[in-house]
C-alpha positions as CSV (number, residue, x, y, z in Angstrom):
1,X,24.2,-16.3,6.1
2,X,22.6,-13.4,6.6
3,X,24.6,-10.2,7.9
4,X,24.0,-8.1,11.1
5,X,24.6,-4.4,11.1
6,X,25.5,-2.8,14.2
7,X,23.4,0.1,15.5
8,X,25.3,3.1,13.8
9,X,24.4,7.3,14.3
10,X,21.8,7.8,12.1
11,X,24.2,10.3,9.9
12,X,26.5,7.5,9.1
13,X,23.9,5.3,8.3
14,X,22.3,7.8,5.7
15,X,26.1,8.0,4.1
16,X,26.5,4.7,4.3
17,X,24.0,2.8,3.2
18,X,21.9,5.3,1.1
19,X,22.7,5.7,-2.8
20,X,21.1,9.1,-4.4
21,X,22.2,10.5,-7.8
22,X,25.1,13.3,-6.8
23,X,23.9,16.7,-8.0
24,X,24.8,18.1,-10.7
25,X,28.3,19.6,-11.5
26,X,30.0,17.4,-8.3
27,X,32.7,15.4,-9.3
28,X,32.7,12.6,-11.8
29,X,28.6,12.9,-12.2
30,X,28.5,9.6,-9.7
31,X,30.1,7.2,-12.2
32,X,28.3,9.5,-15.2
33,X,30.0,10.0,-18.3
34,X,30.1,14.3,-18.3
35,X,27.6,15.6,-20.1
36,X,25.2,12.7,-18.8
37,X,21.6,14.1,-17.1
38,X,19.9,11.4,-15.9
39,X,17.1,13.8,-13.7
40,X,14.0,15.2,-15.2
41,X,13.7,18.6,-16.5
42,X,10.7,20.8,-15.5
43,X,8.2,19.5,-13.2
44,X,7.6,15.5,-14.1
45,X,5.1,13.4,-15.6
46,X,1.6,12.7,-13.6
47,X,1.7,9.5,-11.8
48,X,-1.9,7.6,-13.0
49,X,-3.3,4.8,-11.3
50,X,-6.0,2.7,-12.7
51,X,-9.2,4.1,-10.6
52,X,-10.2,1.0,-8.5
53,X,-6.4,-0.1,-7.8
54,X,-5.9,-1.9,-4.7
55,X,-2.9,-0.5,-2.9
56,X,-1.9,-3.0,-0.7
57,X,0.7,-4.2,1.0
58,X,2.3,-6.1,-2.7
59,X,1.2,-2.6,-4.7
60,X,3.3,-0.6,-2.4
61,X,6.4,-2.7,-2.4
62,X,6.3,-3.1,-5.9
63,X,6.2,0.9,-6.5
64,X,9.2,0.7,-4.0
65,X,11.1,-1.6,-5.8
66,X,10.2,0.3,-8.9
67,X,12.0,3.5,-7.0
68,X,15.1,1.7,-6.2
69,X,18.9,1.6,-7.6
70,X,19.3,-1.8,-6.0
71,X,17.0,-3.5,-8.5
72,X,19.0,-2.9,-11.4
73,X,22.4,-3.5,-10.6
74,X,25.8,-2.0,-9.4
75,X,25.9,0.3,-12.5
76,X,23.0,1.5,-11.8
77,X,23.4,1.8,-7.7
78,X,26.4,3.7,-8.9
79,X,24.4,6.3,-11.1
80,X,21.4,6.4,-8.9
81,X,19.0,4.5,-11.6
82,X,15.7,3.2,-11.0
83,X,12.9,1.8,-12.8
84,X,11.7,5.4,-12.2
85,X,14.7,7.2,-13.6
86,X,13.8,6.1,-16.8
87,X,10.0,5.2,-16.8
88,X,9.2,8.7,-14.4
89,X,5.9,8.3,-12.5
90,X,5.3,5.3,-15.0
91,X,5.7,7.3,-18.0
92,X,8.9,8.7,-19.8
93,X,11.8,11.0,-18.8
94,X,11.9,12.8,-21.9
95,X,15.1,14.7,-20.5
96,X,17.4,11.4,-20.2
97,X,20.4,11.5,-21.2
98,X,23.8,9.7,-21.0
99,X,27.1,10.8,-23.4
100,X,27.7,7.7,-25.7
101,X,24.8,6.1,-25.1
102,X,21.9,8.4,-26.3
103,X,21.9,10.1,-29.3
104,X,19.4,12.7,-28.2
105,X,17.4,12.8,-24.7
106,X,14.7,10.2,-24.3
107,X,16.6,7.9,-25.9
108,X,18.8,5.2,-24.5
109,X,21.1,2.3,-26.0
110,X,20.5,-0.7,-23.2
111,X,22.8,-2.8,-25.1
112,X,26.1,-1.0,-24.2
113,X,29.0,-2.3,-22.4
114,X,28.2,0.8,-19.9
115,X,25.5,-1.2,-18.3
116,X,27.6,-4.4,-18.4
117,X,30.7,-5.8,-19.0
118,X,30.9,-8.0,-22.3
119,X,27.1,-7.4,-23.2
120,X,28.0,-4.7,-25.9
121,X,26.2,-5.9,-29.2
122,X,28.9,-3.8,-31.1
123,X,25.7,-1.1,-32.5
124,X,25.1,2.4,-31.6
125,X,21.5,1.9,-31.2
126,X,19.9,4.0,-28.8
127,X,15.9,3.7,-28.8
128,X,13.2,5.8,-27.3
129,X,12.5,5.1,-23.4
130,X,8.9,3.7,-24.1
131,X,6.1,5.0,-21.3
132,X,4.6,2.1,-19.4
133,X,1.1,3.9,-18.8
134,X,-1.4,1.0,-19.9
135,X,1.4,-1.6,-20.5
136,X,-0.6,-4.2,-19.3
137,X,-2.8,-3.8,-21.8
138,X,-0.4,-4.3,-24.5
139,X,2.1,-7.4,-25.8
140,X,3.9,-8.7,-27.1
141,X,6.6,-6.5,-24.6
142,X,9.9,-5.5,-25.7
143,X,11.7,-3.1,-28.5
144,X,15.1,-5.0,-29.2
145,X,13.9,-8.0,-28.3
146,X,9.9,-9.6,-28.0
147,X,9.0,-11.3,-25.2
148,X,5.2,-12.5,-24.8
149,X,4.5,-11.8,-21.3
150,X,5.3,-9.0,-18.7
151,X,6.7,-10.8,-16.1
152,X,9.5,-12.3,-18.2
153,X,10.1,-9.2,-20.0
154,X,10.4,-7.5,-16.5
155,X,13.0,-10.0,-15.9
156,X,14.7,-9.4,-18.9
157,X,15.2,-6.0,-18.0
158,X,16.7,-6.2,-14.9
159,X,18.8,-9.2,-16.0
160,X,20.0,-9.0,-18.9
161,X,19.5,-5.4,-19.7
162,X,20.7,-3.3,-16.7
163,X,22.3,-6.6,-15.6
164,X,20.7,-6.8,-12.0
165,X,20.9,-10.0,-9.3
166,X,18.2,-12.2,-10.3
167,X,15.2,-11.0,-8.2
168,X,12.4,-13.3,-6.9
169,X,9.1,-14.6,-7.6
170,X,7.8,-12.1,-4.9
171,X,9.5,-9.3,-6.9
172,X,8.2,-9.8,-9.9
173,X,5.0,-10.5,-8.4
174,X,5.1,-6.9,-6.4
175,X,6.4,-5.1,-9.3
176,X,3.9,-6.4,-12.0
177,X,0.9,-5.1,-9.2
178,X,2.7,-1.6,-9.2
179,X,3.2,-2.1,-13.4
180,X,0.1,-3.3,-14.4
181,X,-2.0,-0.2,-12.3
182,X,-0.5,2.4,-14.4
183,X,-2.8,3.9,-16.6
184,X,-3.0,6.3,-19.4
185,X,-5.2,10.1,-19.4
186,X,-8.2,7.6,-21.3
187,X,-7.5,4.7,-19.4
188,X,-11.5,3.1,-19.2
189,X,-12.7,3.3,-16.0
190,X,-11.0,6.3,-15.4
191,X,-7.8,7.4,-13.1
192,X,-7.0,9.1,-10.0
193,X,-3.5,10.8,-9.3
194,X,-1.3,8.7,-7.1
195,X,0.1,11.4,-3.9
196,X,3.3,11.8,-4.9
197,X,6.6,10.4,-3.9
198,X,6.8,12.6,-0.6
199,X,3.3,11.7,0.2
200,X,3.8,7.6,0.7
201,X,5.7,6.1,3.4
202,X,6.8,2.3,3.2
203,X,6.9,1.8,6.8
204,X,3.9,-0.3,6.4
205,X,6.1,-3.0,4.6
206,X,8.0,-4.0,7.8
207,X,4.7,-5.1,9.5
208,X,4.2,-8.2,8.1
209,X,8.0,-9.7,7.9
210,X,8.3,-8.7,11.8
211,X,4.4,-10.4,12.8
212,X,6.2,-13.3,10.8
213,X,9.4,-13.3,12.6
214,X,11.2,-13.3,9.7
215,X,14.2,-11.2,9.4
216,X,15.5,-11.8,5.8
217,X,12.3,-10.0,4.5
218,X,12.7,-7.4,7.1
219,X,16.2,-6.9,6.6
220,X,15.8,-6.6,2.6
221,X,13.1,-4.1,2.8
222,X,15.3,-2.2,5.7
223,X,17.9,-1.7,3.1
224,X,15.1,-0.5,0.9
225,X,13.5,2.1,2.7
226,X,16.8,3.4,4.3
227,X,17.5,3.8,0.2
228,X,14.3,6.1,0.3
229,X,15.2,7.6,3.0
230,X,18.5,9.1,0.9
231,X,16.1,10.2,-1.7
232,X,14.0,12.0,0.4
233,X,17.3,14.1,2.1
234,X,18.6,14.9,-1.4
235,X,15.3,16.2,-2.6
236,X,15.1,18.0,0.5
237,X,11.5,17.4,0.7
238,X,11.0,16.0,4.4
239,X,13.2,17.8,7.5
240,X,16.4,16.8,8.3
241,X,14.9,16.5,11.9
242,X,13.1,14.0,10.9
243,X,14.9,11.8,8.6
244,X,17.4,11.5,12.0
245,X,14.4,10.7,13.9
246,X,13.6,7.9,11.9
247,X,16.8,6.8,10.6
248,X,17.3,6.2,14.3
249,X,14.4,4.6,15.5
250,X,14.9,2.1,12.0
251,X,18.1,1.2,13.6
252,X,17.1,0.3,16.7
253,X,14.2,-1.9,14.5
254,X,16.9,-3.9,13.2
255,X,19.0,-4.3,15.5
256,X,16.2,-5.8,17.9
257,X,15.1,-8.2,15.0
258,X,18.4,-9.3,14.4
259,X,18.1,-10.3,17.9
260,X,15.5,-12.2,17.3
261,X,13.5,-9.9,19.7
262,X,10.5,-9.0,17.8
263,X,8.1,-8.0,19.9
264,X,10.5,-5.3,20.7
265,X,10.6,-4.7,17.1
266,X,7.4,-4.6,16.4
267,X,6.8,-1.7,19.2
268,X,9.5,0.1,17.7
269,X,7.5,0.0,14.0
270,X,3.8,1.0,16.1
271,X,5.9,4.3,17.3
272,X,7.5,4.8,13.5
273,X,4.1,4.2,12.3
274,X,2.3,6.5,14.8
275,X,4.5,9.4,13.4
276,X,4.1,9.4,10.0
């Protein structure tokens, strides 16, 4: 059954249902073991997509998903972890680093009880975070273990791995288009710089779930974007101002298609759109 929020202040909904890594030095690291440092150091890696790429609606909600906590399960939510944290901009985060479970940064051991419980393999074996520019060009996928397609090794990760809720057919599919446009600096056919994080708004996503009437997709990609949302306040990189604005007029987006009114909805997303 699915749930129904009620229409909250758009503060509380930003504490509420928005995870972001805590800063460092605040108490207990967000679930971190001290000394952990899970954010990049120095200014990150380029984001390069394949020149050509088609960044539709599946792209964009795959590089979404590949931003978000919620993928990869409660440990992760916990720590603020994405795809991204590890794999920055589709490369590496050479600075990553968690006590007990790398032995220097850029390396990680995904086969710890940390990530989940009973999964430990009884081996200090951290390995290097691999970069996933031109992955699709490679195979078979996989360090610890081989798997001979992306898509199942993508499900591996998640699963088994970072131990993550199963996630769908439409998942996979989304975050394969996001995976496979990653390119390297030689990439054939060239590359053009993705805007960055601060430059791409997922609003977009709610169009087609609310011309569909259908509220599960638009309440999983709510949660989503409220998610970026909280990243975007603790990098400080879009006004506060703003973020309220939104946060509020998302609210009332939900709440009307919760209500199964979705023509109301769908004006409510033509004046979020209008003002991005």
């Amino acid at each position: 059954m699915l749930r129904r929020r009620s229409a909250l202040p758009p503060f509380l909904l930003a504490l509420l249902l928005v995870t972001v890594p805590a800063p460092a030095g605040t108490a207990e690291q967000n679930w971190l073991p001290p000394g952990s440092a899970i954010g990049v150091t120095g200014a990150p890696p380029a984001e390069l997509i394949r020149a050509g790429t088609i960044r539709d609606e599946r792209w964009l909600y795959g590089r979404l998903l590949f931003h978000s906590p919620a993928l990869l399960g409660e440990r992760a939510v916990r720590i603020g972890l994405s795809c991204n944290g590890c794999h920055t901009n589709g490369h590496r985060n050479s600075s990553f680093f968690i006590e007990g479970l790398s032995d220097r940064p850029g390396r990680i051991d995904v086969t710890h009880r940390f990530w989940k419980a009973g999964s430990d393999d009884g081996l200090d074996n951290p390995i290097d975070i691999p970069s996933l520019r031109g992955v699709r060009d490679g195979g078979p996928y996989g360090t610890t273990l081989q798997l001979p397609d992306l898509a199942a090794f993508t499900r591996h990760v998640i699963v088994t791995e970072f131990a993550g809720p199963p996630p769908d057919d439409a998942d996979i599919e989304a975050l394969l288009a996001y995976i496979n446009s990653l390119a390297g600096p030689e990439a054939a056919g060239g590359v053009e710089n993705s805007p960055p994080l601060d430059g791409i708004s997922y609003l977009p996503l709610l169009a087609a779930p609310i011309a569909a009437e259908d509220f599960h997709a638009i309440d999983r990609r709510y949660d989503l974007i409220l998610s970026d949302y909280g990243r975007h306040a603790a990098a400080g990189d879009i006004a506060p101002s703003d973020i309220e604005r939104d946060l509020a007029r998302l609210a009332a987006l939900y709440e009307k298609a919760a209500a199964g009114n979705f023509a109301a909805a769908s004006l409510i997303h033509q004046s979020l759109s209008g003002g991005q």
